[in-house]
GUTITOR-898280 format. One record per residue (C-alpha): x, y, z; residue number from 1. Coordinates in Angstrom, 2 decimals. Layout:
REM GUTITOR-898280
{u: X; v: Y; w: Z; seq: NUM}
...
REM end
This chain:
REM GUTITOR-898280
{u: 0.00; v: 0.00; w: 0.00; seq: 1}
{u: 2.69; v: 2.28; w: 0.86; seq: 2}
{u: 4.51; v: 1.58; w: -2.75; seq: 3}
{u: 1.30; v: 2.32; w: -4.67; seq: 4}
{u: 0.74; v: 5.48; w: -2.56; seq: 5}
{u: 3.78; v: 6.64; w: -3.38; seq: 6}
{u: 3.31; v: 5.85; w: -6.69; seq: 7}
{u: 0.30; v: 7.74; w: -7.14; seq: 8}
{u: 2.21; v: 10.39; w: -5.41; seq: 9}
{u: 4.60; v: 10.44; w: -7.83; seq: 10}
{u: 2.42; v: 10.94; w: -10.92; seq: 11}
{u: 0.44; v: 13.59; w: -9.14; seq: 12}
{u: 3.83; v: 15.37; w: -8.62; seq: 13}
{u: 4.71; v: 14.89; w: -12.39; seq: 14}
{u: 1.39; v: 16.40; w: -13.80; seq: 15}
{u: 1.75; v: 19.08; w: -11.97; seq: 16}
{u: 5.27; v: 20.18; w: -12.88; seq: 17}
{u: 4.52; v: 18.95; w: -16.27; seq: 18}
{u: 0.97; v: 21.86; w: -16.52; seq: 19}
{u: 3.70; v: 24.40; w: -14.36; seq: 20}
{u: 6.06; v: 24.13; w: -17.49; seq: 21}
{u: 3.86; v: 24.32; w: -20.25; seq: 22}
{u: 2.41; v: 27.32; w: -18.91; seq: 23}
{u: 5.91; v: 29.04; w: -18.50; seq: 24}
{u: 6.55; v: 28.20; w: -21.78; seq: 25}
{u: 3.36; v: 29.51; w: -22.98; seq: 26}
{u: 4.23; v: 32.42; w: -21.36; seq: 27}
{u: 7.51; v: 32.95; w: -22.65; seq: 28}
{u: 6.12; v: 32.40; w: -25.99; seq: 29}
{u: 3.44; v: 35.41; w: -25.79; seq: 30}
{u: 5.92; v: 38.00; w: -24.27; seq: 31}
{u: 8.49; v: 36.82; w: -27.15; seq: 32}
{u: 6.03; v: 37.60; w: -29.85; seq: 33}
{u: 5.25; v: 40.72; w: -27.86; seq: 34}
{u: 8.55; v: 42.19; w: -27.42; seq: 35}
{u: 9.08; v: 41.73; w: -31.58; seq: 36}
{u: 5.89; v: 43.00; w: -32.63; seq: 37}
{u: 6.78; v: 45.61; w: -35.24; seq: 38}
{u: 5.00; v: 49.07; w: -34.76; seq: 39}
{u: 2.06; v: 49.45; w: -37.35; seq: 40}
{u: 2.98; v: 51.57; w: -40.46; seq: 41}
{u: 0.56; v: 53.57; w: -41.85; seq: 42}
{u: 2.41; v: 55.36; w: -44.35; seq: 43}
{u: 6.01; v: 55.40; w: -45.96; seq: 44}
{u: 7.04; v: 58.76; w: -48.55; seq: 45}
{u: 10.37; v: 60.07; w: -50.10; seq: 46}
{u: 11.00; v: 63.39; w: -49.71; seq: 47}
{u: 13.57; v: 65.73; w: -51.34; seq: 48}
{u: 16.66; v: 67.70; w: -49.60; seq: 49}
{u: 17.64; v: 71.46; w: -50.36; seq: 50}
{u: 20.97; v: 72.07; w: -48.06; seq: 51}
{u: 19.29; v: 70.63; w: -44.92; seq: 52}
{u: 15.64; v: 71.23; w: -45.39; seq: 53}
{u: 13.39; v: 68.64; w: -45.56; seq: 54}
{u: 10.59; v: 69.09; w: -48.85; seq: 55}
{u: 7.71; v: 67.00; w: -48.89; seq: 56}
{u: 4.86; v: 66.71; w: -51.48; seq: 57}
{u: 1.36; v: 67.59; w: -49.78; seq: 58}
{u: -2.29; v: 68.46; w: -51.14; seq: 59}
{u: -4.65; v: 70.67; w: -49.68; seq: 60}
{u: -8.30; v: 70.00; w: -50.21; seq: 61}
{u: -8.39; v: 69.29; w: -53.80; seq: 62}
{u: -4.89; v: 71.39; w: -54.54; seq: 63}
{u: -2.19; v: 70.41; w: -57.16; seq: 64}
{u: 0.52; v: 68.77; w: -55.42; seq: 65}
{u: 2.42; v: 71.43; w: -53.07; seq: 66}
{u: 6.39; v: 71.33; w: -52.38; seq: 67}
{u: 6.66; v: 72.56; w: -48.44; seq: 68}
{u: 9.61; v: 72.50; w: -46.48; seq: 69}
{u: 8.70; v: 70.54; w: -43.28; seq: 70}
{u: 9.16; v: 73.12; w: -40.22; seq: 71}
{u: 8.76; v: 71.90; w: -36.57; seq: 72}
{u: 9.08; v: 75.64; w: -35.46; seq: 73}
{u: 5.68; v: 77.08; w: -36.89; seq: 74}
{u: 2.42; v: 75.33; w: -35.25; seq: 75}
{u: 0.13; v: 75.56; w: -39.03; seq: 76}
{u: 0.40; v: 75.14; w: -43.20; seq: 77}
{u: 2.14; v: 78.37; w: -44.66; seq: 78}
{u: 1.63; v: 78.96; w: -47.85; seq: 79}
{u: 4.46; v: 81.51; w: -49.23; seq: 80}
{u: 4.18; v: 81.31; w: -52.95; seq: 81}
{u: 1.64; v: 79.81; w: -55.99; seq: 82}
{u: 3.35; v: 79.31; w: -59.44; seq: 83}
{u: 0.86; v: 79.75; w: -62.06; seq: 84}
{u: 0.42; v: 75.80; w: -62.90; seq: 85}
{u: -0.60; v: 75.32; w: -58.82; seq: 86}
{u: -4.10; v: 74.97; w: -58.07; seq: 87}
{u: -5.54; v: 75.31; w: -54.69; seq: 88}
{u: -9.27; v: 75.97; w: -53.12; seq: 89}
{u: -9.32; v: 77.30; w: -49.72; seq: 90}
{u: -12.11; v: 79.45; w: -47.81; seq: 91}
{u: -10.70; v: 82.33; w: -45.89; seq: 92}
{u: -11.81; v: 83.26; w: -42.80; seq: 93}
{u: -10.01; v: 86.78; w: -41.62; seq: 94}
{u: -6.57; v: 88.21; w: -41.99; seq: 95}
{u: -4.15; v: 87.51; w: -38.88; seq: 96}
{u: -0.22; v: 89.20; w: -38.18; seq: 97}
{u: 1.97; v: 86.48; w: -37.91; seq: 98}
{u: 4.52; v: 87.14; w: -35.29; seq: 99}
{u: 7.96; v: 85.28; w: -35.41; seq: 100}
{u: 12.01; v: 86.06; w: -35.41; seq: 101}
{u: 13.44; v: 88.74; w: -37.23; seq: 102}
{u: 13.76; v: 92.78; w: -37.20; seq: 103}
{u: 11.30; v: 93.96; w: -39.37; seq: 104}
{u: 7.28; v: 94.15; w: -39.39; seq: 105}
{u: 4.95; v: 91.43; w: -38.52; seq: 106}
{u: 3.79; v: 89.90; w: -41.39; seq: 107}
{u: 0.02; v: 89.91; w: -42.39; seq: 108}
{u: -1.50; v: 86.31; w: -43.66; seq: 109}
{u: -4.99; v: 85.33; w: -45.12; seq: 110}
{u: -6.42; v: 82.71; w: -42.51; seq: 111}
{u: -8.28; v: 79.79; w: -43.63; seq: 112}
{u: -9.75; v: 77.15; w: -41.14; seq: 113}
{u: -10.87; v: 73.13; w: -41.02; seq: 114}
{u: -8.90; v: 72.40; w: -43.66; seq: 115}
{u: -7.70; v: 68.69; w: -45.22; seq: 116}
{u: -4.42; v: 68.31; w: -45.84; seq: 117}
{u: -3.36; v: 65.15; w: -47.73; seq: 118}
{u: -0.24; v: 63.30; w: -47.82; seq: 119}
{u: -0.44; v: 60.36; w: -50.43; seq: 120}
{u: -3.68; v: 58.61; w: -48.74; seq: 121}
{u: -3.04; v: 59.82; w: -45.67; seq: 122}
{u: -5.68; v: 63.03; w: -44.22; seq: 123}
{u: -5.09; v: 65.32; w: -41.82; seq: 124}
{u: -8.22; v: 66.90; w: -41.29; seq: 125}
{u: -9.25; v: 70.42; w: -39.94; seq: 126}
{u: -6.26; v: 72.00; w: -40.51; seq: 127}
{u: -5.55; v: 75.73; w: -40.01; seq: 128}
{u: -3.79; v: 76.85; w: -43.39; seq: 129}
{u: -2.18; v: 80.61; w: -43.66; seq: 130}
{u: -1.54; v: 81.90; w: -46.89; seq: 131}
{u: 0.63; v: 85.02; w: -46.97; seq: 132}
{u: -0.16; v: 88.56; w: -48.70; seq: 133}
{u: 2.95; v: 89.00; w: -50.42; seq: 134}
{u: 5.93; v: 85.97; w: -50.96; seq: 135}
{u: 8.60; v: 87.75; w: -48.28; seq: 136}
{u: 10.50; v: 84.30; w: -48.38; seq: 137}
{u: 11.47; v: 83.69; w: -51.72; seq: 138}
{u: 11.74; v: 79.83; w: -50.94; seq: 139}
{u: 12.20; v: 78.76; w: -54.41; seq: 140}
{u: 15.06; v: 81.51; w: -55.37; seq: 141}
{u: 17.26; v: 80.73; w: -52.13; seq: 142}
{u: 17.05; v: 77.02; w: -52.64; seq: 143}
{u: 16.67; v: 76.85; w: -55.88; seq: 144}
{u: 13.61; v: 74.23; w: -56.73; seq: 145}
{u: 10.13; v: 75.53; w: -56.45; seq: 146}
{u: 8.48; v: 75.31; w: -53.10; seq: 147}
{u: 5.33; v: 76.92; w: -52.06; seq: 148}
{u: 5.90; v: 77.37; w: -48.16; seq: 149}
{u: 5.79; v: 75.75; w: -45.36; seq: 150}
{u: 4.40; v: 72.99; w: -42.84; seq: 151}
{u: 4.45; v: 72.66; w: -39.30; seq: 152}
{u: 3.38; v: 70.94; w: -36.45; seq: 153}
{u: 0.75; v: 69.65; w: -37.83; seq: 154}
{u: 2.59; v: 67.07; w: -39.76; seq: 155}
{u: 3.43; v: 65.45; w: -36.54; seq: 156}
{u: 0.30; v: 65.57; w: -34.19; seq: 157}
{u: -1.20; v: 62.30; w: -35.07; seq: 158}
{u: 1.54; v: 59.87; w: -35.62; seq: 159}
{u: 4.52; v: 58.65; w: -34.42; seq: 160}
{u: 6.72; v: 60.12; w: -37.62; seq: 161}
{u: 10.12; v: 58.68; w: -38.45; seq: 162}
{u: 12.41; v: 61.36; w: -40.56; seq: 163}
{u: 15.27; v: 59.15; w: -41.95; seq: 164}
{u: 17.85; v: 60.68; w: -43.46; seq: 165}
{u: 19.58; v: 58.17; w: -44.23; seq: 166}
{u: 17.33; v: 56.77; w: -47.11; seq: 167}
{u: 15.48; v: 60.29; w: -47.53; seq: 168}
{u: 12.05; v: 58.50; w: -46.46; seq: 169}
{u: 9.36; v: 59.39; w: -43.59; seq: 170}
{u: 7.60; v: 56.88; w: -42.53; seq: 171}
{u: 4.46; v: 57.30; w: -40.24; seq: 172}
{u: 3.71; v: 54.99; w: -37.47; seq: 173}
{u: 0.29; v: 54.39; w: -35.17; seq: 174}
{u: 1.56; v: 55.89; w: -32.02; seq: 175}
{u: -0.35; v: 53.05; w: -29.94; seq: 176}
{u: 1.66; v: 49.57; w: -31.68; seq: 177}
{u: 4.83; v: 52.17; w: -31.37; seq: 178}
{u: 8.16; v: 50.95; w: -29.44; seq: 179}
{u: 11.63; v: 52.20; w: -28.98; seq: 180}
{u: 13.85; v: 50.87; w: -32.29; seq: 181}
{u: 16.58; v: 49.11; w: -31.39; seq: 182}
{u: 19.86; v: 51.00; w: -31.22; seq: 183}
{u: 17.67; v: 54.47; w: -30.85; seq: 184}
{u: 18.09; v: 56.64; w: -27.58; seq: 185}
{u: 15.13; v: 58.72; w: -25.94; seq: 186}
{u: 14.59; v: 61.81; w: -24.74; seq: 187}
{u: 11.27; v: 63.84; w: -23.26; seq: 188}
{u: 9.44; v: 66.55; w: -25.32; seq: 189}
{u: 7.55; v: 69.28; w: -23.62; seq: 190}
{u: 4.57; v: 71.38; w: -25.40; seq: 191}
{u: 4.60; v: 75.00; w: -25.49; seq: 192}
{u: 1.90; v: 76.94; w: -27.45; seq: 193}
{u: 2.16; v: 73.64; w: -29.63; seq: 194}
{u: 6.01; v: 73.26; w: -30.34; seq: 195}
{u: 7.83; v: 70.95; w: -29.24; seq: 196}
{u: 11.39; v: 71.17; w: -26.28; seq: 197}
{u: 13.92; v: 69.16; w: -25.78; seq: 198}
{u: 16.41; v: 69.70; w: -23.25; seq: 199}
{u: 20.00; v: 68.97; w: -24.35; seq: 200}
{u: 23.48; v: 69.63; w: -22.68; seq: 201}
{u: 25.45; v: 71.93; w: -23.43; seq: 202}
{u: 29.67; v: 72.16; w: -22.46; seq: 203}
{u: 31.16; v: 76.03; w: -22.56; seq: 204}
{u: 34.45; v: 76.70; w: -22.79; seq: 205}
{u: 34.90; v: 77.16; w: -19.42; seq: 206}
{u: 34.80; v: 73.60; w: -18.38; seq: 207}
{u: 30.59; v: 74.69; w: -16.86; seq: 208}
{u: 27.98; v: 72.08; w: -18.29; seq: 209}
{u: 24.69; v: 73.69; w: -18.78; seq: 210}
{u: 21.24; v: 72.41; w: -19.55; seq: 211}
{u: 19.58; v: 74.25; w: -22.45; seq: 212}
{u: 15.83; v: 73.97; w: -23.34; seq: 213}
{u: 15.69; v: 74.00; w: -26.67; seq: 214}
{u: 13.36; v: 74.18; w: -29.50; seq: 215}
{u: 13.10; v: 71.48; w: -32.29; seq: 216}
{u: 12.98; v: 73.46; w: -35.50; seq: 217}
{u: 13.27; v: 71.09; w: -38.88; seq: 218}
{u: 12.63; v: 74.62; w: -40.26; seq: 219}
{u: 16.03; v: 76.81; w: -39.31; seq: 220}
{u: 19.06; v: 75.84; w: -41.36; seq: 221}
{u: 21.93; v: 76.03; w: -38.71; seq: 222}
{u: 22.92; v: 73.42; w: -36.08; seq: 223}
{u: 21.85; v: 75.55; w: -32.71; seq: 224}
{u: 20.91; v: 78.96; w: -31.76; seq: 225}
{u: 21.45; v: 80.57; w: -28.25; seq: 226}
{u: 19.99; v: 83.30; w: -26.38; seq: 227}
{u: 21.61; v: 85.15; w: -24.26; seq: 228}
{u: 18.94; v: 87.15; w: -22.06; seq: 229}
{u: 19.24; v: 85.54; w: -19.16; seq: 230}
{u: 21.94; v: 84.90; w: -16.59; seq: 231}
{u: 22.14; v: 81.11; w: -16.96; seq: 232}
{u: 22.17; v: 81.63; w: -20.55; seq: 233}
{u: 25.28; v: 79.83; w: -23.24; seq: 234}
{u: 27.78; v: 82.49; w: -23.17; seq: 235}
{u: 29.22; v: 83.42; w: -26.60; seq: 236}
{u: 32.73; v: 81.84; w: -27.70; seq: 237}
{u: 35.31; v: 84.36; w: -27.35; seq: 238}
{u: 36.25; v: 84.36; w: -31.07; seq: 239}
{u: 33.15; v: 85.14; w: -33.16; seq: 240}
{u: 32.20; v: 86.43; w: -36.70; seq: 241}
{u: 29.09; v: 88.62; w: -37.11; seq: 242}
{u: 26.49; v: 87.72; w: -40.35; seq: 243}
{u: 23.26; v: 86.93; w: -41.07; seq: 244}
{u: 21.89; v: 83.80; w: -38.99; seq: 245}
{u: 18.44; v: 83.39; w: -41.33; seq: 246}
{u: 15.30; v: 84.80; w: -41.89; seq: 247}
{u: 12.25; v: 84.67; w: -39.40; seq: 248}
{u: 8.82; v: 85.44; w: -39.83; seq: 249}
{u: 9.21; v: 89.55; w: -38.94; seq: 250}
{u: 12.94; v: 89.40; w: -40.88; seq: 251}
{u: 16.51; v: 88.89; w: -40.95; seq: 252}
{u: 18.00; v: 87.43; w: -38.22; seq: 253}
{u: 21.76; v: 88.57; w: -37.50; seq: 254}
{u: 23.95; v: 87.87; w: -34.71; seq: 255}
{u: 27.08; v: 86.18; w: -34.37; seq: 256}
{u: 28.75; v: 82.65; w: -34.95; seq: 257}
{u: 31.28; v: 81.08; w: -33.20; seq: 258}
{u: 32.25; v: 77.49; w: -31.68; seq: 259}
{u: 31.38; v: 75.90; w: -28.52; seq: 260}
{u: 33.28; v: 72.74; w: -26.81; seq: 261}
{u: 30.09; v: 70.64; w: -26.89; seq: 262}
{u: 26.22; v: 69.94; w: -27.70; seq: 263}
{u: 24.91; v: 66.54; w: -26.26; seq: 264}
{u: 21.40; v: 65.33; w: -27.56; seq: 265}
{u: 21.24; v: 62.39; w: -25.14; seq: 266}
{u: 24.43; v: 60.80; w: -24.84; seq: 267}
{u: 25.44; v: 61.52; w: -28.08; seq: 268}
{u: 27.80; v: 64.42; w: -28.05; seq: 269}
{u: 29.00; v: 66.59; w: -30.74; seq: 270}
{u: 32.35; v: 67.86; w: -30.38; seq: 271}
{u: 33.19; v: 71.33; w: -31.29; seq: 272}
{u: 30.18; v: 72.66; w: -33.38; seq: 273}
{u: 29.26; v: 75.78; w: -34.87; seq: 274}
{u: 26.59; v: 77.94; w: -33.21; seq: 275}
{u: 24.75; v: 81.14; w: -34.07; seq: 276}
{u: 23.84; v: 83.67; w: -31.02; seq: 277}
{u: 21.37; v: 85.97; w: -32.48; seq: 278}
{u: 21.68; v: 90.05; w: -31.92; seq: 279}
{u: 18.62; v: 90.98; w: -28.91; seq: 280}
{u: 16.81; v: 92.74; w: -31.56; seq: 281}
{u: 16.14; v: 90.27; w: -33.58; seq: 282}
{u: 14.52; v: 87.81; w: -31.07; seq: 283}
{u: 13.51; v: 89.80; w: -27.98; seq: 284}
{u: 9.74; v: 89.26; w: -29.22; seq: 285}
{u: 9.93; v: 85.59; w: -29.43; seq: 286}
{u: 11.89; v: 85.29; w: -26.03; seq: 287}
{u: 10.17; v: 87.63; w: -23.92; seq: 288}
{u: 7.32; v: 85.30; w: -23.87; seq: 289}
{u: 9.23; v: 81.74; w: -24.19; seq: 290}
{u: 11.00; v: 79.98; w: -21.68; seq: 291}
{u: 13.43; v: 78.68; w: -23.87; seq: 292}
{u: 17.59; v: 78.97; w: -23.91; seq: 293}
{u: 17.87; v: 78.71; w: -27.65; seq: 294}
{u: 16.64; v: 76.58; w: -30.79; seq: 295}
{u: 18.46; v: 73.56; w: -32.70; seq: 296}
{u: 18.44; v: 73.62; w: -36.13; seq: 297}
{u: 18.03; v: 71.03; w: -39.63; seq: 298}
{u: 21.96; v: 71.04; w: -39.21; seq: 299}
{u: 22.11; v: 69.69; w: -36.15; seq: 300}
{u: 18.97; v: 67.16; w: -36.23; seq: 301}
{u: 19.75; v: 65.65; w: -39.60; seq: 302}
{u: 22.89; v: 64.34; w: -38.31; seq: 303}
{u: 20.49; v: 61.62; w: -36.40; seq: 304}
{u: 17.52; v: 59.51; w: -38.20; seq: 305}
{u: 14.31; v: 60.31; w: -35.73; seq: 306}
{u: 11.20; v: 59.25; w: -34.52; seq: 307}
{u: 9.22; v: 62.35; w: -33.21; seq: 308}
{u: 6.22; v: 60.87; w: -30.98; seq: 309}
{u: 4.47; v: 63.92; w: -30.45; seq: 310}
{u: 1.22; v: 62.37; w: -28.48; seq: 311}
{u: 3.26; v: 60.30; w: -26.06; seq: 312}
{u: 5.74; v: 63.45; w: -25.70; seq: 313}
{u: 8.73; v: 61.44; w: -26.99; seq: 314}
{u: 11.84; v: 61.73; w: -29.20; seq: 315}
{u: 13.50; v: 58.92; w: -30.36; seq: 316}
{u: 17.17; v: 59.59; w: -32.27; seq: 317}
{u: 20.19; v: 57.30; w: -33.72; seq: 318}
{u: 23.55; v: 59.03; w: -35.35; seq: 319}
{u: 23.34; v: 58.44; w: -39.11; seq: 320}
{u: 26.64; v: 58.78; w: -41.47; seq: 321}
{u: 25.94; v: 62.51; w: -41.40; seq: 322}
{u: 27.04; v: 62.77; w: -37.63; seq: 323}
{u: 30.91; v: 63.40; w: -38.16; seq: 324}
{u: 30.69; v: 65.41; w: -40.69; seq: 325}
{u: 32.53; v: 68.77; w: -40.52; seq: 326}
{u: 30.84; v: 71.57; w: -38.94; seq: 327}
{u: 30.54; v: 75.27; w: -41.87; seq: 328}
{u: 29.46; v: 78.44; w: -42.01; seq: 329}
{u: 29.35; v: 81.39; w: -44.70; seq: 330}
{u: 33.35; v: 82.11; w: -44.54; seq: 331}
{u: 32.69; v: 84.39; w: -48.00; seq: 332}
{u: 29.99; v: 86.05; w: -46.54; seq: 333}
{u: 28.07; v: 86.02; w: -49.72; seq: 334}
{u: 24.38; v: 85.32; w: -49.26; seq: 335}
{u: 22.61; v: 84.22; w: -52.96; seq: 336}
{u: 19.63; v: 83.28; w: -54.30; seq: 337}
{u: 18.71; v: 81.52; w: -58.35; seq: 338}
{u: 16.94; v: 84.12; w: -60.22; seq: 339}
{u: 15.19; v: 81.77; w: -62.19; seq: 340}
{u: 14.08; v: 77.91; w: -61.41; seq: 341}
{u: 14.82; v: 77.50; w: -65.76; seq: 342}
{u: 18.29; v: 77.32; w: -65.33; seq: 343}
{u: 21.57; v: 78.67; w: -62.53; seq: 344}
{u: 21.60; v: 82.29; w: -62.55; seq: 345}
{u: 22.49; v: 83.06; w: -59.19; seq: 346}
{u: 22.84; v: 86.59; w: -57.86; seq: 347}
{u: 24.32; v: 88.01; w: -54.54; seq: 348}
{u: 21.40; v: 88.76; w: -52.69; seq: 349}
{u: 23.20; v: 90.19; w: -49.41; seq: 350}
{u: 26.97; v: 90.54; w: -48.43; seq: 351}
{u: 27.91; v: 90.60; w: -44.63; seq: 352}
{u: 29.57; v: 93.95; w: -43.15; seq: 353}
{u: 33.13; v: 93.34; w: -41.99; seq: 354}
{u: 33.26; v: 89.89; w: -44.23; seq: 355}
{u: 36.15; v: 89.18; w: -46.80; seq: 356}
{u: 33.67; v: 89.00; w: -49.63; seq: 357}
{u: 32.58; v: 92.88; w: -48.19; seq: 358}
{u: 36.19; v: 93.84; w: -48.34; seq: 359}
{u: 36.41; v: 92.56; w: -51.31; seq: 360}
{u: 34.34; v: 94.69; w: -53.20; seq: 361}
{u: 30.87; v: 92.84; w: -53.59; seq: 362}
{u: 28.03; v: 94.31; w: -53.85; seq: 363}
{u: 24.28; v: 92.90; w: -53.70; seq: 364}
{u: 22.69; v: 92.39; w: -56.88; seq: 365}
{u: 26.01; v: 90.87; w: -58.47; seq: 366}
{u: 25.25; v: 88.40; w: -60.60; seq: 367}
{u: 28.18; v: 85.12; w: -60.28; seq: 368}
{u: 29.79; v: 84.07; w: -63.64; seq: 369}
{u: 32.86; v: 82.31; w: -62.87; seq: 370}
{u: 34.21; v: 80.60; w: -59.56; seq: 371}
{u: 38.38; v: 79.51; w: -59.57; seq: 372}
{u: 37.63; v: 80.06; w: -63.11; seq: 373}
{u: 34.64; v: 77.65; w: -63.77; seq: 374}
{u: 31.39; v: 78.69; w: -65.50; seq: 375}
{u: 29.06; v: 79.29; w: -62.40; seq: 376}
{u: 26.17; v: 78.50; w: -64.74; seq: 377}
{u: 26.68; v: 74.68; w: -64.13; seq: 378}
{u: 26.46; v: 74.83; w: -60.81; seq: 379}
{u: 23.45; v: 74.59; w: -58.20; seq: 380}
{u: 23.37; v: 77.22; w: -55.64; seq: 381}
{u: 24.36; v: 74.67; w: -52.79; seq: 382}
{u: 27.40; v: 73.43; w: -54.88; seq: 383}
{u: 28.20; v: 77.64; w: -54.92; seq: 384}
{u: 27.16; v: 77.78; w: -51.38; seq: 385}
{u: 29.66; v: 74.93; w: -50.21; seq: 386}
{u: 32.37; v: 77.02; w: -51.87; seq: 387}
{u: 31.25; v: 79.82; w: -49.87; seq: 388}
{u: 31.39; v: 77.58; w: -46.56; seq: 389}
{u: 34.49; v: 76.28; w: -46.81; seq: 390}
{u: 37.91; v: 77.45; w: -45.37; seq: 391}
{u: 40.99; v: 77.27; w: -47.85; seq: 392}
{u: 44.58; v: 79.22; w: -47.60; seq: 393}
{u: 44.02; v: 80.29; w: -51.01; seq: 394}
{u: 41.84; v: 83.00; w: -52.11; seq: 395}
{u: 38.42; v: 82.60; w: -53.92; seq: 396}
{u: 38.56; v: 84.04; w: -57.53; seq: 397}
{u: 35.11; v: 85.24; w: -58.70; seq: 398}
{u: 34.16; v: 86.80; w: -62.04; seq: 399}
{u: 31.01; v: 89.03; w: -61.43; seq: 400}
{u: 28.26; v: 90.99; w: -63.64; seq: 401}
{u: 27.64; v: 94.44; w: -62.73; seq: 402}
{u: 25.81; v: 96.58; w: -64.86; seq: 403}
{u: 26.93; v: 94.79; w: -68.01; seq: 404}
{u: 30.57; v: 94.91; w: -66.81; seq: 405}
{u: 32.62; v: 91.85; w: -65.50; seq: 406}
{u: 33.97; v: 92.49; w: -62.22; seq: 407}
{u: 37.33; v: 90.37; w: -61.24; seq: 408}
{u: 37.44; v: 89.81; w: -57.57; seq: 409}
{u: 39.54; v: 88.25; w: -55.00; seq: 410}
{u: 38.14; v: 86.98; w: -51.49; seq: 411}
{u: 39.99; v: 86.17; w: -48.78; seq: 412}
{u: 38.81; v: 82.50; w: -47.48; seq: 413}
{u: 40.70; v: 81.84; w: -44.04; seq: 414}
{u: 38.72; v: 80.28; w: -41.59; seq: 415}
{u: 37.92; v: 83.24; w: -38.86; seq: 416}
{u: 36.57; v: 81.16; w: -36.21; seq: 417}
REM end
């Protein structure tokens, strides 16, 4: 009796263990499938570069199809400029002044409301779209390929968007299947009047580590932008060279650029870069009722492929094969735009006071002919604008048009920073 109890002991024992096991299994089975469970798609588009910009296709309502630069800084659609072959039907509600950077006058736009803006068969509905008076910009001229404005935050409200710069695709994601890719890093977003902060750290040259909060602006083409209002604010490097920084809604934006030690975006630090400090003038509007130490820029951001999770207040960022790359600015000091999208005409469209290309004798309105000798008529205006940016020991020889007389000049291209 006691051998068959213990028998029957035995196989209770066994079943038991033998249900225990399956059920880890089991287990291990449905959190496996779990943890690789790909994030739903809903959406995958090219999109074109010009310098650092991002341009992607768009329709609005029934429109042609729209080139806009994608720009995390402004909340709505801009629309800055309609060629003759673009279509578009809109309903306009009132006239509103945009206010934004820059030094001149607030700009007026035509406001239009509950709008649907389409991206392939994707629909963002009730959209607020402005469409400006008169085409300040000139978009298409300094990049030279037609766009028609801008769009902002918008573009990332509903989705978890990826911006991959790698392959020059954005993919969008349902934000509720969405995890963290593997190899990606994390940081928190904050919402202010519908943009989106990040706070990144920031190393002087002082030895002082600083945390900056910073906007995320796919829109500015420069790597970082600092204020310096407050106490606690990024001082500015002690050698410097003052130009023009960009152009905001109300204007230029001037100030000075110079390098710092160190940006980190997570723990991915980037040694040494070039940053812009704008002049008080030009952003005391924007400041004075923003609690933020600066802005970083297309520069700096496209060095990383992203995921921006704007519902679930998350940025997700990897370095791409962009991240070492060397760090310019506008050593000429020649700012240009193409006259015409039919073929390269390019024309100085600003010259920086105190700059070597200033001292040299150029004048806005110049019209380029010949760089180092080579027709400047096969050239794009970024290929021109690279010469521009980079530092060499010898000088830069440029053949200019100036009422109907070619100009010979001689630019001094040292690095001054």
């Amino acid at each position: 009796m006691k051998n068959s109890k213990k028998i029957k002991s035995v196989k209770f024992s066994s079943s038991k263990v033998t249900f225990w096991w399956l059920m880890v299994v089991f287990i291990f089975f449905v959190s496996n499938i779990s943890a690789t469970k790909k994030p739903k798609r809903i959406l995958s588009m090219p999109f074109e570069m010009a310098g650092s910009y991002v341009i992607v296709k768009v329709k609005i309502n029934d429109s042609s199809p729209l080139s806009l630069i994608l720009d995390s800084g402004i909340r709505n659609t801009l629309i800055t400029d309609l060629e003759s072959g673009d279509k578009i039907t809109i309903n306009y509600s009132n006239v509103k002044e945009l206010m934004g950077l820059g030094g001149g006058s607030q700009l007026q736009a035509y406001t239009s409301d509950y709008n649907t803006i389409r991206i392939k068969n994707l629909k963002l509905d009730y959209k607020t779209v402005y469409v400006l008076q008169n085409d300040v910009f000139n978009l298409s001229k300094h990049t030279g390929m037609k766009i028609n404005g801008l769009i902002g935050v918008d573009f990332f409200r509903d989705y978890v968007v990826e911006i991959n710069y790698t392959t020059n695709r954005i993919n969008f994601y349902d934000p509720s299947t969405f995890v963290m890719p593997k190899g990606y890093e994390s940081l928190p977003i904050s919402i202010e009047s519908q943009k989106m902060f990040v706070e990144l750290s920031v190393l002087e040259s002082d030895s002082t580590r600083k945390q900056a909060r910073m906007l995320i602006d796919t829109g500015a083409e420069l790597n970082a932008w600092f204020q310096t209002f407050t106490k606690n604010s990024v001082h500015k490097p002690p050698k410097w060279v003052q130009g023009t920084i960009g152009e905001g809604l109300n204007g230029l934006i001037t100030g000075r650029y110079g390098h710092i030690p160190q940006i980190c975006f997570g723990n991915f630090c980037l040694k040494n870069p070039i940053v812009a400090f704008p002049d008080s003038a030009t952003i005391s509007g924007i400041i004075a009722n923003s609690h933020r130490d600066g802005t970083i820029g297309s520069e700096l951001l496209s060095r990383f492929n992203l995921f921006v999770d704007y519902m679930n207040r998350k940025i997700y960022f990897k370095p791409n094969s962009k991240f070492k790359r060397p760090y310019s600015y506008n050593v000429a000091g020649i700012e240009i735009i193409q006259l015409t999208s039919l073929f390269s005409l390019t024309e100085v469209f600003d010259v920086w006071k105190n700059s070597p290309a200033d001292f040299a004798g150029v004048k806005e309105g110049d019209q380029i002919i010949e760089i180092n000798g080579n027709n400047a008529f096969q050239m794009t205006i970024n290929e021109i604008r690279k010469i521009f940016e980079t530092p060499s020991k010898h000088p830069l020889n440029l053949t200019l048009r100036r009422d109907n007389k070619e100009i010979k000049v001689q630019i001094d291209m040292k690095d001054r920073i």
